[in-house]
N, C-alpha and C positions, 0 to 999 in steps of 0.2 A: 414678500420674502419668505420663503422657507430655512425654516432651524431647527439641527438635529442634534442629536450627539449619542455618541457613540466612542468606541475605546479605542481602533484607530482609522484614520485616514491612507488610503493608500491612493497616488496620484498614479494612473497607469492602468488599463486592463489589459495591457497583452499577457500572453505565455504568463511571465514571470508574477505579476500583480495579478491574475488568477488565481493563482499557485499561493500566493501569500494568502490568501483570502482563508482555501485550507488548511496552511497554518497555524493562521490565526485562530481556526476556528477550533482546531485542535486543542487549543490553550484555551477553549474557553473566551474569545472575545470577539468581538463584535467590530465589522466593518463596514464601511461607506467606502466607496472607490469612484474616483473622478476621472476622465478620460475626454478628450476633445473630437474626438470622433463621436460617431451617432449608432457606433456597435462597438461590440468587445471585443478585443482580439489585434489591436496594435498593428504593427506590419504586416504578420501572419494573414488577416484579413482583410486587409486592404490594400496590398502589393500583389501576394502571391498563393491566396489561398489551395488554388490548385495545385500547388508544388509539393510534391515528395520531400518529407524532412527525413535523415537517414540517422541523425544519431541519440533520437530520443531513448532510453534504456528499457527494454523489452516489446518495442517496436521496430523490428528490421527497416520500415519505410512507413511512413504516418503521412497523410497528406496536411498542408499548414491549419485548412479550417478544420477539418477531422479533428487535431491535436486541441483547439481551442472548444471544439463540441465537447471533448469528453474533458478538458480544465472546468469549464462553465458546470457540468455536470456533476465533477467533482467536490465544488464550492456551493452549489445548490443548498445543501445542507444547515450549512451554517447561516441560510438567506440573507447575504450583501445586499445591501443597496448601492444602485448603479445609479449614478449622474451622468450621464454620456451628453456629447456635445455642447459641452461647456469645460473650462482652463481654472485652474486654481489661480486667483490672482494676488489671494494677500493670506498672509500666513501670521499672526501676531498671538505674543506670549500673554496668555492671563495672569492675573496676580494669583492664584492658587497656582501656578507654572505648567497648566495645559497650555494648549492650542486651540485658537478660533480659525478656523479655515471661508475665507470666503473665496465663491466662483462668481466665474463671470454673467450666471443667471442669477445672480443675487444669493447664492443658494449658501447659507451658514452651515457650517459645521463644528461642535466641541466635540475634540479630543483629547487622550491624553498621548497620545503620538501619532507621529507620520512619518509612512513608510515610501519613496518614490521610487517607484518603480516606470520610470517614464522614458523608458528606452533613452530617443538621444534627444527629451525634450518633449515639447509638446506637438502635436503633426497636424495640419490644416491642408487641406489640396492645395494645388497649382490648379488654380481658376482659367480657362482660357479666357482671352481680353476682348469680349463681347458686349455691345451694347444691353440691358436693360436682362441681364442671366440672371441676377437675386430672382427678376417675380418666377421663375419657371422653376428654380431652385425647391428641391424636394416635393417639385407636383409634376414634373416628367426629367426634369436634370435632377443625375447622382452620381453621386463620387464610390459608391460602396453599395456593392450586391450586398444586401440580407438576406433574402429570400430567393430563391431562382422561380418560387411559382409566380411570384409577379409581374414575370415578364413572359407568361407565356402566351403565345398570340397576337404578341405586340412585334411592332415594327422599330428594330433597336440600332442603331448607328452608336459605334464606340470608336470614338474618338482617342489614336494615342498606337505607340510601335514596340511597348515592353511588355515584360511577363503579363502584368497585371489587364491589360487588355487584351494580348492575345489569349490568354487563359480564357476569358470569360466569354470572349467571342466561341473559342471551340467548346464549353459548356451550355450557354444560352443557345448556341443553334441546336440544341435537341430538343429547344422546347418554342422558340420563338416565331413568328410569324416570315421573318424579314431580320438578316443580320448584315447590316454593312458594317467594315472596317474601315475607319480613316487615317492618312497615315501619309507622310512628305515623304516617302522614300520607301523601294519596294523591301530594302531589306528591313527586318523587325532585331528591337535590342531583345530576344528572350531564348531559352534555349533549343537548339536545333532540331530535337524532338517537337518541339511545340508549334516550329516555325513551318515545319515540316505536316504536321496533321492539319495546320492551318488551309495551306496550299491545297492539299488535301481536299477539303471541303470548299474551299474556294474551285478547286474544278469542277467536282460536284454539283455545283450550283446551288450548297444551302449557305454560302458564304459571298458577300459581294464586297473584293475589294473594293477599295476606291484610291486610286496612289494614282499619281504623287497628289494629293488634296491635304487644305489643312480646312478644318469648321470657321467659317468667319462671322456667320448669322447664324438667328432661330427666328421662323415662324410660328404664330400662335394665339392663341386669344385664352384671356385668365389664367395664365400659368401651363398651359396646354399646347405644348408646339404639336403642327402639323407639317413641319419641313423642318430641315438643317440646311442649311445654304454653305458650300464648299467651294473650293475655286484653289485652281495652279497659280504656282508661282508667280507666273504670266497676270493672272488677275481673267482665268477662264472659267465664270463659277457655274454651278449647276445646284438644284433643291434634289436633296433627295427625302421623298416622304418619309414619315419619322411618329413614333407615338413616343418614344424616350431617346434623351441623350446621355450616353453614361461617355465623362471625359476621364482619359486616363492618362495623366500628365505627371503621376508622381505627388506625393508631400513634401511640403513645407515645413522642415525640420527645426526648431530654434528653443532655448533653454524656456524664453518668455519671461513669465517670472521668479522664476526658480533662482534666476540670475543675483535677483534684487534683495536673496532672503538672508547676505550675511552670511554663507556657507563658504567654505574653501573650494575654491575650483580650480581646474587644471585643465585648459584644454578646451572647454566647456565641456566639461563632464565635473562628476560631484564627489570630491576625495574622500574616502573613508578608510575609517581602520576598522583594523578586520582584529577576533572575528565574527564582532558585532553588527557590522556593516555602519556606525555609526559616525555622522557627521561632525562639523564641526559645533551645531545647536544641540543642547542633550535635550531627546526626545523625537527629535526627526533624524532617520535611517533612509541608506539611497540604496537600489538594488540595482543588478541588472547591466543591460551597458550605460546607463548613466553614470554608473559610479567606477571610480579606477581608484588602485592601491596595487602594490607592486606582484608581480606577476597574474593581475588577471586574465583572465580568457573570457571574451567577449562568446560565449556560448549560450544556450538559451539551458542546458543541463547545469550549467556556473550559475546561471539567476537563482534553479531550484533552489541550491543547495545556500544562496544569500537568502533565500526565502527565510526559509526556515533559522539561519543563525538570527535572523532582524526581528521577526517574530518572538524568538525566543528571551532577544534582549527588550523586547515590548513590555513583555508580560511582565520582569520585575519592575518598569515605570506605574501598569497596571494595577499589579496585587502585589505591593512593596513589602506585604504583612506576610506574604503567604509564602512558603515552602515548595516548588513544585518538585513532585516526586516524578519523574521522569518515568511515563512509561512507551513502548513500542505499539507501532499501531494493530499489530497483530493481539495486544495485551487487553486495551483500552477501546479497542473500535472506535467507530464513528459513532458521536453523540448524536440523541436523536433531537 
C-alpha cells in the first residue's frame, strides 16, 4: 500500500482538473490527482484528440490533445502526482476533519480537500465481448493512443465507426505498417471531413477497410496477437494479420463511487453553490460538468473559471491562519 499526503485531492485529469492543478499551485499547494484512465486528458484524449476545439480564449482552433499538451505543461511546475488507472473508492472524514482518500490500487491519500473534477464520473472502455482479451490487454490491445511512435511499423486493425477511431486510423497510417479499419456498416458516426479523408486513404491503399465486420477473436501467444478474427453478420469470418488491436467502442460513463459519498445530487451530477463550487461535505468541491447549479454551462472555458473559484476556497481550509493578499499572475509569476 502506498500513502501520501498532500493538500488536495483532485478526482479527474481532463482539461478542467489540469487547470486546477495550476491553480492550486498558484496558491501555494500541493496536489495528487486520480483518474481511471491510464493517460491525462479525460475525453479530450481519449474520444477525440484529433478534433479542433474552437472556443478556447486566445486560440482560434486548438486541437483536443494539443489543448491537454500545453495544460500538462502548464501544471508541470507545481509537479502533481498523477495516479492514473485507478477510481477513488472511499473518501472518509479524520478526526482532525481532513480527508483520507483511498484508490482502487490500494493507493492512500491525506488531504485537507478534494476538488472533483471528473467530468460525468468515472470512464472505463466498452470492452468488446471476447474470449480470454484481459491477457493481451496492454501488451498488444489498447483503448488509448499515448504515443503514435509506438505503433509505427506495426500492423494496426482499429476496431470501432466514431471520431475516436476514425481520427486515429487517418493519423496512424502516416506512420504504421498496415491500418485496417473495422466497422458493421460502411457509414462512420464522425464528422464528414474525417469521414471523407478517411475514404481518401482508403482508395489509396494506405487504409484497409474492412465493413461490414465486427472483431469476434484474437490470436496469439503471451499476450501477443498475431491475428484478429472478423466475420459478417452472416457468420463469414476471415484473420486479418495484426501486431495491435486498438478497440474504439466508447466509455463507460457512471458516478461509481462518488455516488456513495453523502453529497447532493441531481441528475447524477454533483449540486454546488457557487461561487465556491462547494458541496454538500465542507471540504470537498466539484468542478466542471459533474457539478450543476443554476445556469451552468457545461463548457470546458466554465470548468476554467470553477477552477480557480475551488482552489481559491481550498486555500482558506488550507492556510485558515493566513491572509491571502491576492495578486495577478502577471504581478507574482510562476513560482519556481
Amino acid at each position: 500500500m502506498n500513502n501520501f499526503d498532500t493538500d488536495i485531492v483532485i478526482i479527474g485529469a481532463g482539461p478542467v482538473g489540469l487547470f486546477t492543478i495550476f491553480e492550486a499551485g498558484m496558491l501555494k499547494m500541493r496536489c495528487h490527482v486520480v483518474d481511471a484512465l491510464e493517460a491525462v486528458g479525460g475525453q479530450c484524449t481519449a474520444l477525440y484528440p484529433e478534433k479542433p476545439i474552437y472556443d478556447i480564449p486566445a486560440h482560434p482552433s486548438i486541437l483536443a490533445q494539443e489543448l491537454i499538451d500545453k495544460l500538462e505543461t502548464q501544471a508541470a511546475p507545481f509537479a502533481p502526482t498523477y495516479h492514473l488507472g485507478q477510481t477513488v473508492d472511499k473518501v472518509t472524514r479524520t478526526m482532525a476533519g481532513s480527508w483520507h482518500v483511498t484508490t482502487s490500487k490500494n493507493t492512500t491519500i491525506n488531504c485537507k480537500a478534494i476538488i472533483i473534477a471528473a467530468g460525468c464520473g468515472a470512464f472505463g472502455p466498452n470492452r468488446p465481448p471476447m474470449e480470454n482479451l484481459a491477457e493481451y490487454e496492454g501488451k498488444s490491445v489498447f483503448y488509448l493512443v499515448n504515443k503514435r511512435e509506438d505503433f509505427r511499423d506495426k500492423k494496426v486493425v482499429i476496431a470501432g465507426g466514431g471520431d475516436s477511431a476514425v481520427d486515429w486510423a487517418i493519423s496512424l497510417s502516416e506512420l504504421a505498417e498496415k491500418i485496417y479499419v473495422v466497422h458493421r456498416r460502411p457509414k462512420f458516426r464522425c464528422a464528414p471531413e474525417s469521414a471523407d479523408k478517411l475514404q481518401a486513404l482508403a482508395d489509396s491503399g494506405k487504409i484497409e477497410l474492412v465493413i461490414p465486420y465486427h472483431i469476434v477473436s484474437l490470436e496469439g501467444i503471451e499476450g501477443k496477437i498475431y491475428s484478429v478474427i472478423v466475420s459478417t453478420l452472416e457468420g463469414e469470418k476471415k484473420a486479418l494479420e495484426a501486431d495491435i488491436l486498438l478497440p474504439f467502442f466508447g466509455l463507460a460513463m457512471d458516478l461509481g463511487a462518488i455516488a456513495n459519498w453523502g453529497l447532493n445530487l441531481e441528475h447524477n451530477h454533483v449540486k454546488v453553490t457557487t461561487p465556491h463550487m462547494a458541496t454538500s461535505e465542507s471540504g470537498i468541491f466539484a468542478i466542471g460538468d459533474i457539478a450543476t447549479y443554476e445556469g451552468k454551462l457545461k463548457l470546458i472555458l466554465s470548468g476554467f473559471a470553477e477552477a480557480a473559484q475551488a482552489a481559491h476556497a481550498a486555500r482558506t481550509l488550507i492556510y485558515p491562519d493566513e491572509v491571502l493578499h491576492f495578486e495577478y499572475s502577471t504581478t507574482s509569476g510562476v513560482p519556481a
